[in-house]
N, C-alpha and C positions, 0 to 999 in steps of 0.2 A: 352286499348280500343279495341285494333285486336281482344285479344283475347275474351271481353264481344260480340264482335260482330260478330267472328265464332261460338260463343255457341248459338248466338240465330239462326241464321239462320243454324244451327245444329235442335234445334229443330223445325224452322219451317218446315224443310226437312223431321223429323220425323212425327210427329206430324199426319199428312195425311195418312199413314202408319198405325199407332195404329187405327185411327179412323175405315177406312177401315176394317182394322182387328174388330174390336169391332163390326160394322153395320154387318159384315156379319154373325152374330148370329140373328139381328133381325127375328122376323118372327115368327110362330108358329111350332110347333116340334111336333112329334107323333111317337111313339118307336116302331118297328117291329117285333115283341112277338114271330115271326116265327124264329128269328135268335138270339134270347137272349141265353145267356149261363148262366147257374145258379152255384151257388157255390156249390161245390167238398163236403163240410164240411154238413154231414147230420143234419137233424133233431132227435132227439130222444126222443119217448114215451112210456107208460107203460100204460095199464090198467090192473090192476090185484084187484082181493080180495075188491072191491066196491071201488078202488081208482083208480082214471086217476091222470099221472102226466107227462108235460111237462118239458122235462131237459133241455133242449135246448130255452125255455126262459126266455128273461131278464126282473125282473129276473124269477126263476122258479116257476114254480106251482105244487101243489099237492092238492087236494078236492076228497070230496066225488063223485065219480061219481055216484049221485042220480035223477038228473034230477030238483035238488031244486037250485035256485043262493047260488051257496058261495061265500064269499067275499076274495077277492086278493089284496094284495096291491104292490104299488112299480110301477102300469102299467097306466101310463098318460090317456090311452083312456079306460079303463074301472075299476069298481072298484067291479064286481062280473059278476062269470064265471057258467053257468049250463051244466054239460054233462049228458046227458042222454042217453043211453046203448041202442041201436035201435035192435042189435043183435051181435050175437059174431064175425061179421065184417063188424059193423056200428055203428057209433055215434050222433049223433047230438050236435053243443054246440051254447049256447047266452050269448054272453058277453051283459051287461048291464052299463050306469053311469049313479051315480043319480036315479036308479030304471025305465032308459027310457034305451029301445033294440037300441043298439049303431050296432050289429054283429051277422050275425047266419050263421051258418057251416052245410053242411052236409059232415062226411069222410066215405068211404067205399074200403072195399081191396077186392081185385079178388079172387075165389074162389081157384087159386092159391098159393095166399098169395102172389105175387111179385108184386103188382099194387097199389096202393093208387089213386082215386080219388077224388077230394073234389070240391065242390059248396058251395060258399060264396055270403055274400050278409052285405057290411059291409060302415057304414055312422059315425065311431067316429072320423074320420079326414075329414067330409065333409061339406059343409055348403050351400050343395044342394042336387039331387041324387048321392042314395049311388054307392057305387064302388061293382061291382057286375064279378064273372068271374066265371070259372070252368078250372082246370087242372089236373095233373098228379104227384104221385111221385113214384121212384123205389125202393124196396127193397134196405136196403145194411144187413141190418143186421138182425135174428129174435129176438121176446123178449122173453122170459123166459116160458117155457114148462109152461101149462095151461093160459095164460094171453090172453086177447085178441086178435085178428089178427094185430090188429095196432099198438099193442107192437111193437118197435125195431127201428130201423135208418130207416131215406127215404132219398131218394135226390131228391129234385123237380125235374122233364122230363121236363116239357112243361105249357104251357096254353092252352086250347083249346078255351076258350073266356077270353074278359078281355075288361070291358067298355074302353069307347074312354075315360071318365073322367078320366082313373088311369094313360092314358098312353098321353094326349097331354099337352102341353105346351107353353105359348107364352113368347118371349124374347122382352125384347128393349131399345136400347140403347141412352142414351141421354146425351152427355158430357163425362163426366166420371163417368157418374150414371148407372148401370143396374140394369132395374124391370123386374120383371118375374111375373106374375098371370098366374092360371089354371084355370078347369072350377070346382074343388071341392073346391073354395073360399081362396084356399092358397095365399100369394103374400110376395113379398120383391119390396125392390128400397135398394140399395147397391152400396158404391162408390167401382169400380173397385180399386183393391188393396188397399183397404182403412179398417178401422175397420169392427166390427161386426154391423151391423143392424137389426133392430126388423125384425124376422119371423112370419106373420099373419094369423089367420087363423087355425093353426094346434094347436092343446094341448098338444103335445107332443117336441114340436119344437120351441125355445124359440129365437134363433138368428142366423143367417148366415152373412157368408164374401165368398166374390167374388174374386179371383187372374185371371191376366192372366199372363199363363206361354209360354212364345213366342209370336208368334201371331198368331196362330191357336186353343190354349187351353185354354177351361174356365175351374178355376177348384173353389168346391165350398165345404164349408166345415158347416156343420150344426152341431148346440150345442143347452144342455137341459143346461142350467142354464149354469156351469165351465166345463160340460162331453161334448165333442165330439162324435155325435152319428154317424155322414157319410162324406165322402171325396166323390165326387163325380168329374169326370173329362169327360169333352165333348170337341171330337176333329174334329177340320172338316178338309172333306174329300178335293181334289182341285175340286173347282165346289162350293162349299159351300152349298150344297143339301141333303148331307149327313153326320151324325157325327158318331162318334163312343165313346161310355160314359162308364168310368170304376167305377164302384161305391162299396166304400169299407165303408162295414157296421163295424163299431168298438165296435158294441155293441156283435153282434152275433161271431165277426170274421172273416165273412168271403169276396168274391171279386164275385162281378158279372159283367156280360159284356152285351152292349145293342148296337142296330144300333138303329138312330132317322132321321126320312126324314123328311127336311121343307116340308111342305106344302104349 
């Protein structure tokens, strides 16, 4: 009997503790694009000989760079890709699903060859306004004498814009339940440390589970069906105003780093 009745008032000692810990995620989140750090692990493409081809994604592509849709498979959000050859250091592409413009790109490299700019403008994970930005990548590597300028490795630099829709987020916590919705119509409701839960919203994105690791880390891990596409980890700072989110992409490889201020 001592002992049923030091474990309970063991946990009602806890108990207030985790809660705390869990409420101070509630709120809305908004990531600070000025201080993210992108993954080390370049991108690589080729356009040579009327063929664009992406090596670097999952999985890869290869079409005719004609300016006509070709159809891709294997990619949740679109199921035909148009690149069209603007000049020998510009492209333009529109992804398509179901024959409706899900995505359209504009890339351009400096007349250097060491700069990658690119303007998007892209709604196949939205279910309102599209997510729309423009940024930067660097050289690492070039591609193959006579190919395009955008032949070769890039590492993403920066964003120079990037809608509020791609980057905020609301938490909240109820019990041992965490819901999250955005404003691009994503959401969950997730028991902390508990199973996998339907992920809404996204087509690409079929279920997540919720841990907390201590009590300052949420960590969150997203799957397509049995594959694990993202680990993602939000840590807060003391103050609880500030987190810091490590998110490792298991499809592409690689690790990127973000700061999020509640709002």
């Amino acid at each position: 009997m001592k002992k049923l009745f030091l474990a309970a008032l063991l946990m009602l000692w806890l108990t207030p503790v985790l809660v705390l810990a869990q409420s101070a995620f509630d709120g809305t989140w908004k990531l600070d694009m000025s201080k993210a750090e992108f993954s080390k692990k370049p991108n690589v493409y080729l356009l040579q000989d009327g063929m664009y081809e992406c090596k670097t994604c999952t999985p890869s592509i290869k079409i005719k760079a004609d300016g006509q849709d070709q159809t891709v498979t294997g990619h949740p959000y679109y199921d035909t890709k148009a690149v069209k050859v603007v000049s020998d250091h510009e492209i333009e592409e529109t992804d398509k699903k179901d024959g409706k413009t899900v995505a359209t790109s504009k890339t351009t490299v400096s007349s250097d060859g060491k700069t990658m700019t690119f303007e998007f403008s892209d709604s196949s994970a939205t279910n309102a306004a599209p997510v729309t930005g423009k940024g930067e990548a660097t050289r690492v590597a070039k591609g193959p004498a006579g190919s395009n300028a955008i032949s070769g490795s890039w590492r993403t630099s920066k964003f120079e814009t990037l809608s509020d829709n791609a980057t905020t987020w609301t938490y909240k916590v109820t019990g041992d339940e965490l819901t999250m919705t955005n404003p691009t119509g994503q959401s969950y409701t997730a028991k902390l440390n508990g199973p996998e839960a339907p992920y809404k919203g996204d087509p690409g994105t079929t279920s997540v589970s919720v841990k907390m690791r201590g009590k300052d880390t949420l960590e969150e891990t997203d799957k397509r069906g049995d594959k694990v596409l993202s680990v993602a980890k939000m840590t807060l700072e003391p103050g609880g105003k500030t987190a810091k989110i490590t998110v490792e992409d298991k499809l592409q490889g690689t690790t990127s780093q973000f700061v999020a201020m509640k709002q």
